[in-house]
N, C-alpha and C positions, 0 to 999 in steps of 0.2 A: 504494500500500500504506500511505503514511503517514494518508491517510484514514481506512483503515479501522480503524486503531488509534487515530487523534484520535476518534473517534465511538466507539469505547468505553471511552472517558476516560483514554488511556493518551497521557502527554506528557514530555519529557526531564524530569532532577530540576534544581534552583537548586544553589546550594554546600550551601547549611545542611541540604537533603534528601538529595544527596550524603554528607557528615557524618554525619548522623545514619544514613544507612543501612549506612555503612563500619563505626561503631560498634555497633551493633549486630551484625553480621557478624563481625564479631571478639569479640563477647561468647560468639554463639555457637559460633566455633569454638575458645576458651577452652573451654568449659562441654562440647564435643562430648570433648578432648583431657581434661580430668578423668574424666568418665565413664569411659573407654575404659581412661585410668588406672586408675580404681578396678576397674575391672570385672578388665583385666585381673591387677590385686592380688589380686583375691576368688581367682580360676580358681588364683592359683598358689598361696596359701594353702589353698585346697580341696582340691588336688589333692598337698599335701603332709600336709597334716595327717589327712584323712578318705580317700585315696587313691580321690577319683571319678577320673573319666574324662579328660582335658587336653583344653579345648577353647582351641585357639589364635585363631581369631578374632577376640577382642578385638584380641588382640598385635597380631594381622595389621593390623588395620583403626587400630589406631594410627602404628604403623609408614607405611602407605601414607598416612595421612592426612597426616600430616608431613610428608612426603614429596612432596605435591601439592600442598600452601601453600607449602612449600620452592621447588621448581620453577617451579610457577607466579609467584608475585614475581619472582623471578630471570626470566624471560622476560616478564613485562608492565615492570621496569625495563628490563629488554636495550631493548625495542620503544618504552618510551618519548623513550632518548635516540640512538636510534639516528643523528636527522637536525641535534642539535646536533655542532654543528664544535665549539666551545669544552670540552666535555664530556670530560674522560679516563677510564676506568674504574676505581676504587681495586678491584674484585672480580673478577678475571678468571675467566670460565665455570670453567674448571676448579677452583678455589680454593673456590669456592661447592658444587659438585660435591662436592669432598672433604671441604666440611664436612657437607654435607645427609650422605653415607653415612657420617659420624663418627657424628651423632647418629644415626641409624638401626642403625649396630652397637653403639652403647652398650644403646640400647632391648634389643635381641636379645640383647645381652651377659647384660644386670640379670636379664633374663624368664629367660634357661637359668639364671643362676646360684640364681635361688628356685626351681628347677626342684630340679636338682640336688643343693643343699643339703636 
């Protein structure tokens, strides 16, 4: 199988192609969390001031997206150190846990309270 990926020009990255593409990945998933932001500001300004209709999806999808960068680090850390001896944990699963659903109910908290107000 590795053939048939070398013959259509597909081969591991160096460090600096690594780098650059982790930078980039986190530009965009900066740039994905503003939107989502903004977007979700428009929906709750809209829906208070012009009274349309509340469409939550934004919220949602910021929420979950957070949520999934959150967890995901937290488990590709977990798996990277899992086979160093010398290695202690300062974040233990649950700690990290409790923070990811801190900021996840702030998120829900802010969105009800421009809801609300």
């Amino acid at each position: 199988m590795g053939n048939f990926w070398a013959k259509l020009g597909f081969r591991r990255m160096d460090e600096m192609e690594r780098a650059i593409a982790l930078k980039a990945q986190r530009n965009a998933l900066v740039y994905v969390f503003v939107a989502l932001f903004l977007w979700t500001m428009w929906e709750s300004v809209s829906f208070y001031l012009y009274r349309t209709n509340l469409d939550l999806l934004p919220c949602f999808l910021l929420v979950t997206t957070s949520l999934v960068q959150s967890f995901s680090q937290l488990i590709l850390q977990k798996r990277a150190v899992t086979s160093d001896e010398e290695y202690r944990d300062p974040n233990p699963l649950w700690k990290t846990l409790a923070a990811a659903l801190a900021v996840a109910a702030i998120i829900a908290t802010v969105g009800c309270l421009l809801l609300v107000l």
